[in-house]
N, C-alpha and C positions, 0 to 999 in steps of 0.2 A: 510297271506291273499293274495288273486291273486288279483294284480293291472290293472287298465285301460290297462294299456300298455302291459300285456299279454294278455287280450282281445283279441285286435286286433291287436297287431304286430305278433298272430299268424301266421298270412295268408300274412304277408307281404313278401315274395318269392313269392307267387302265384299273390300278385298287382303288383308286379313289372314287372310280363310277362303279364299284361292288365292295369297297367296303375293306377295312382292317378286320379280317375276321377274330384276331384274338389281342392282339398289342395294344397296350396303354399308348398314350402319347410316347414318341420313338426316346425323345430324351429321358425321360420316366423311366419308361423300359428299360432301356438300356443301365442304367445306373441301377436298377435294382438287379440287371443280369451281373452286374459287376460286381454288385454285395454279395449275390446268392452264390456266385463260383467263387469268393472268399473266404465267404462260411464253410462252403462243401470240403476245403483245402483239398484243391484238387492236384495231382501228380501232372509234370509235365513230360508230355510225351510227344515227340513227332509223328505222329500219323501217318502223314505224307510218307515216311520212308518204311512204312507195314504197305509190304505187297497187296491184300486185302482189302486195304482203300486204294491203293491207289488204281486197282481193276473196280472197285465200287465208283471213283470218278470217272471213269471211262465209261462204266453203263450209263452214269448222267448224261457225261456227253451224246454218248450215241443216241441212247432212247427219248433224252428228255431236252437236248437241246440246250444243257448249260455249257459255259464258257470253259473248258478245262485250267488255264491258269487261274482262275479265279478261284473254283475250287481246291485248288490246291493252295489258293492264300485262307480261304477259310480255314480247311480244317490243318494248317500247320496252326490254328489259333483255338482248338479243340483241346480240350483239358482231359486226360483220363482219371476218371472217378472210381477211386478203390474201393466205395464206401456203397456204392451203386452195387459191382460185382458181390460184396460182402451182404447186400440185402435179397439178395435172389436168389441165395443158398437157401437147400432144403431144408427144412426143420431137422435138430439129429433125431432117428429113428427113437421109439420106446418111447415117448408120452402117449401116452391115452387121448383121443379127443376130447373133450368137454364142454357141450355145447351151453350149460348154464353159464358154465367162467366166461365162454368168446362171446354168450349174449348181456354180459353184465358189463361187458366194455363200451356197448354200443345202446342198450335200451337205459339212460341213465339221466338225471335229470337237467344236466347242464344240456344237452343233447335235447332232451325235450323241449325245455325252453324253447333253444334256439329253432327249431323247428315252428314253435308256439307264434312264435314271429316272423317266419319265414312265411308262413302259411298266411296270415294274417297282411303282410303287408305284400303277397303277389295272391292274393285271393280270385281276383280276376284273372292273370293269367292262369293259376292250375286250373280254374271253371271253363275257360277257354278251350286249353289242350286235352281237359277232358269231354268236353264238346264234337270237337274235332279229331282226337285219335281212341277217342275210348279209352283212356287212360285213368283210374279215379287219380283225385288229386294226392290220396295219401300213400299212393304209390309210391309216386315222382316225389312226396318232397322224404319219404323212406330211403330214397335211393340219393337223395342228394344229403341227405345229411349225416348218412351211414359214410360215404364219399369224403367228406369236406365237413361236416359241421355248415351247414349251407354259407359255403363260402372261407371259412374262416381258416381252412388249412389245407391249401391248394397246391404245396411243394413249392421248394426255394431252390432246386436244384436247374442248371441250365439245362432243356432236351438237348440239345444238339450236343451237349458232354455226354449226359446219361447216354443214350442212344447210341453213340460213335463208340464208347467204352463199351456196353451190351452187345452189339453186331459185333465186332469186332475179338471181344476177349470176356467170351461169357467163361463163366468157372465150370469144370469139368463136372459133368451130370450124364445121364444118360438119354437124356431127351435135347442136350447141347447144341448140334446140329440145328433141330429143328428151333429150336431159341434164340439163337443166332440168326437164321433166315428172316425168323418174325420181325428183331430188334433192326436190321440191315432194311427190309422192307419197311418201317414205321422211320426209322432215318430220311430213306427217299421222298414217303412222303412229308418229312417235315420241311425240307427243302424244295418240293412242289407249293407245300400250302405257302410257303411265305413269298416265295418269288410271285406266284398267284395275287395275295393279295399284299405286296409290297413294303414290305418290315422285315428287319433286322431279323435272321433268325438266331441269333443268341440272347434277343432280348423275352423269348421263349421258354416261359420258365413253369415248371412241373416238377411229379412228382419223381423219385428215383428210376421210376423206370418208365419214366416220357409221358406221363398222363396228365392231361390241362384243364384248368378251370375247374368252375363249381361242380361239374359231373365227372369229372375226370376223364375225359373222352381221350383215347389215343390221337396222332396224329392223323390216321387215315379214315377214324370214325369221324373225325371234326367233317372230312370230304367228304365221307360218303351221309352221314346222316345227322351234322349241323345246321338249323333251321335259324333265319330269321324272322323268329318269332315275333319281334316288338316294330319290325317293320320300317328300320333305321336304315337298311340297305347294307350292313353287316352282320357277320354271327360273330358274336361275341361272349364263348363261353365262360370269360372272368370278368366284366363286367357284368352281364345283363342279366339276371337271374329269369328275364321271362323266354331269352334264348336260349338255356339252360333248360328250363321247363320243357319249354314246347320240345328241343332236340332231345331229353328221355325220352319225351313220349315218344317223338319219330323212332326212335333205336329200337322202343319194345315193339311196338307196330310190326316193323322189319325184322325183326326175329321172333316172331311166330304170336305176340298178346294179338288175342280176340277178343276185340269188341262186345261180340257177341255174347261173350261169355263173362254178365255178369254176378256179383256174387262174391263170395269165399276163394281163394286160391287155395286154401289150404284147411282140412277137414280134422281132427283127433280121430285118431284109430286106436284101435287093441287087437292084437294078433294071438292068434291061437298059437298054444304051448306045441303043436303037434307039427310046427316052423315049417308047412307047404309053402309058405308066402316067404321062404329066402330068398329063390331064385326070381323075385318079382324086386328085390331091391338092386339088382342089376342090371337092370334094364337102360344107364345108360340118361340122359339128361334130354327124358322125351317122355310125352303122355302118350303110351301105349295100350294102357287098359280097359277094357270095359266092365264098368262096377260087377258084373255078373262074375266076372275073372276073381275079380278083389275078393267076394265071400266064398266063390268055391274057393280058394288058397286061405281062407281062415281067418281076411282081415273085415274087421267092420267097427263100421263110424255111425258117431253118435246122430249125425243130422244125413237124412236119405243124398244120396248123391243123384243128379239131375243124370237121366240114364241115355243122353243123346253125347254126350261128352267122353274125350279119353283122360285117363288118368294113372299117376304113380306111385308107386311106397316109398318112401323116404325116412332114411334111421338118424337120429338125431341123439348121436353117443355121447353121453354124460360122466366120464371116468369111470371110477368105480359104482355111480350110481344108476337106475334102473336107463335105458334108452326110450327114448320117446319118438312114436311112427305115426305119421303123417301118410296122407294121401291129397297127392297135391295135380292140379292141373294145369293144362297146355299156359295158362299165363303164367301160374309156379314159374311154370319150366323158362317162361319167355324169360323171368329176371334173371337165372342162370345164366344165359348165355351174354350178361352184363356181369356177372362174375360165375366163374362154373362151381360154384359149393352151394350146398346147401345151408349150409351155416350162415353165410348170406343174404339169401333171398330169404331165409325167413327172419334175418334181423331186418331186412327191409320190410317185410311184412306187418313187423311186432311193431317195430318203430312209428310206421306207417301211423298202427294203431292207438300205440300211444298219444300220439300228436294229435289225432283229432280225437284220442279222450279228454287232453286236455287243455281242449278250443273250448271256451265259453262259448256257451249257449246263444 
C-alpha cells in the first residue's frame, strides 16, 4: 500500500526549487506534530469509514489529482478532536458585550513589550511593507500580536485533525452547513498546500481551528496571499516574521486597505439623544457613508473627517456601562475582514498604538 510519504514526497524536487512554505525541518516537524496530537488527547476515529470523507477523497482524486489509496491511508491516521468541536460553540446567549474587559485582555503590558521588540528587531521589514503596500507598520505588528503575541502562541493542535473533525462533524448551529463547507474546503486546501510544497502534512500544526503561524493565516489564505517577503524562495509564515509582515500587508491590500487613505482609521464620535443614527450602525462591515450623511443622522467627531472618503458607525458596547461610537473607514473596515468584529480591529488599532507609544524615541 502507498504510504503518506509517497504522497507527497512525490513533488519534493519541485518544493525544493519554491520552497517549504510553512514546515520546520521534516524531523522537527514531525515530532512536534506528534507531541501536539498527544497534548490535544485526541479520540480515535476511522474516518475512512464516515461516508463524507470518503466522497471528500474522491473529489481529490477527481479534481486534484491525488492518489485515492493514499488518502485513505492518510486519513485512517486523522485524530477526531473533541476539544476543537467544543471550541466553536457559540457563546451561551445573555452576557452583555464588553468591550473595556475584551480590550483589557489584549491592550496589556506583556503584549506591549513583546510588540516593543517585535517592532524593533523587524524595523526594516514593517518600513519596507509599508513602503510597498501602504500598510503603516503599527498596523501589521497590532494584528500580529493581537494573533500570536508575535509568534509566541501559534497553536499546538494538528490542522489536518482540526479541519478533518470541523468538515466533517461540526456541532449543531444554525449556520452548520455553511461551517462545514468552509472547514471541508480549508481541508482541501491543506493538502494542496503541502503536496505543492512537499512536507508532511500532519506535521502542520495551528490553532484549533486550522490557522498557521505568526499571522494566523488559514490554509487557503497561505495560497492565495502568502508572500515571500525576505526573498529565501519560501513563505514561511512560522518562521520568518518578515513573511508574516509583508503577507498582512498583502491580505489588507486585497481586501479593500487604501493606500491612499492615510491618517486615523478610526475617529470619537457622539450621537445625538434623538437615535437617527441607529439604522447607520447596520450598515454591515463596509464604508458606506459620506461625513454629510453622518451629521445629518446626529453623529459628530471631534477632528473634521476628510470629505472625499466613505465611512461607518460602529458601537463599541461596554455591559452595563455607557457605549462608545466610532466612525471608522474603508481601512477600519479592511482589518474586519481579517477578523469580522469590531472588537477586533480596534484592538488591533489600540495595540497598534500602544506599541509605538512605547518605542523610544
Amino acid at each position: 500500500m502507498k504510504s503518506i510519504a509517497i504522497l507527497f514526497s512525490a513533488l519534493a524536487l519541485a518544493a525544493g526549487a519554491h520552497g517549504d512554505a510553512l514546515a520546520a525541518p521534516q524531523t522537527t516537524a514531525t515530532q512536534a506534530a506528534m507531541t501536539a496530537a498527544a497534548d490535544q488527547d485526541p479520540e480515535h476515529v476511522n474516518f475512512v469509514e464516515w461516508l463524507p470523507v470518503r466522497e471528500f477523497i474522491e473529489e481529490m482524486v477527481t479534481q486534484h489529482g491525488f492518489d485515492r489509496e493514499a488518502l485513505h491511508t492518510l486519513f485512517g491516521q486523522v485524530r477526531f478532536i473533541d476539544r476543537a468541536v467544543q471550541l466553536v460553540k457559540p457563546a451561551p446567549p445573555g452576557k452583555p458585550k464588553n468591550w473595556q474587559a475584551y480590550s483589557a485582555r489584549f491592550i496589556e503590558p506583556i503584549r506591549i513589550r513583546a510588540g516593543v521588540r517585535f517592532w524593533n528587531e523587524n524595523a526594516d521589514a514593517l518600513a519596507r511593507a509599508e513602503a510597498a503596500y501602504g500598510v503603516p507598520a503599527e498596523i501589521i505588528v497590532g494584528i500580529i500580536g493581537i494573533e500570536t503575541i508575535y509568534g509566541r502562541d501559534t497553536g499546538k493542535f494538528r490542522v489536518l485533525d482540526s479541519l478533518t473533525t470541523l468538515a466533517f462533524a461540526y456541532p449543531e448551529a444554525p449556520n452548520q452547513a455553511a461551517r462545514k463547507a468552509f472547514f471541508r474546503e480549508e481541508l482541501a486546501n491543506t493538502l494542496v498546500l503541502a503536496r505543492e510544497r512537499g512536507y508532511d502534512p500532519f506535521s502542520l500544526l495551528g490553532s484549533f481551528a486550522g490557522a498557521v503561524g505568526m499571522p494566523q493565516f488559514m490554509p487557503s489564505n497561505i495560497l492565495k496571499y502568502g508572500v515571500d517577503f525576505d526573498s529565501d524562495g519560501r513563505v514561511d509564515l512560522r518562521g520568518s516574521a518578515t513573511d508574516a509582515i509583508g503577507s498582512v500587508a498583502n491580505f489588507l491590500v486585497q481586501h479593500g486597505w487604501n493606500p491612499e487613505h492615510r491618517g486615523p482609521t478610526v475617529f470619537a464620535a457622539d450621537v445625538s439623544p434623538a437615535r437617527a443614527w441607529e439604522p447607520l450602525i447596520e450598515r454591515g462591515l463596509e464604508a458606506t457613508l459620506r461625513p454629510q450623511e453622518l451629521r445629518d443622522a446626529g453623529v459628530v467627531t471631534g477632528t473634521a473627517l476628510p470629505g472625499d472618503r466613505l465611512y461607518g458607525l460602529i458601537d463599541l458596547q461596554n455591559g452595563a456601562e455607557a457605549t462608545e461610537y466610532w466612525v471608522a473607514n474603508d481601512n477600519f473596515y479592511a482589518i474586519t475582514k481579517y477578523n469580522r468584529s469590531y472588537f477586533y480591529a480596534m484592538s488591533v488599532v489600540d495595540l497598534g498604538r500602544a506599541v509605538s507609544a512605547a518605542r523610544p524615541i
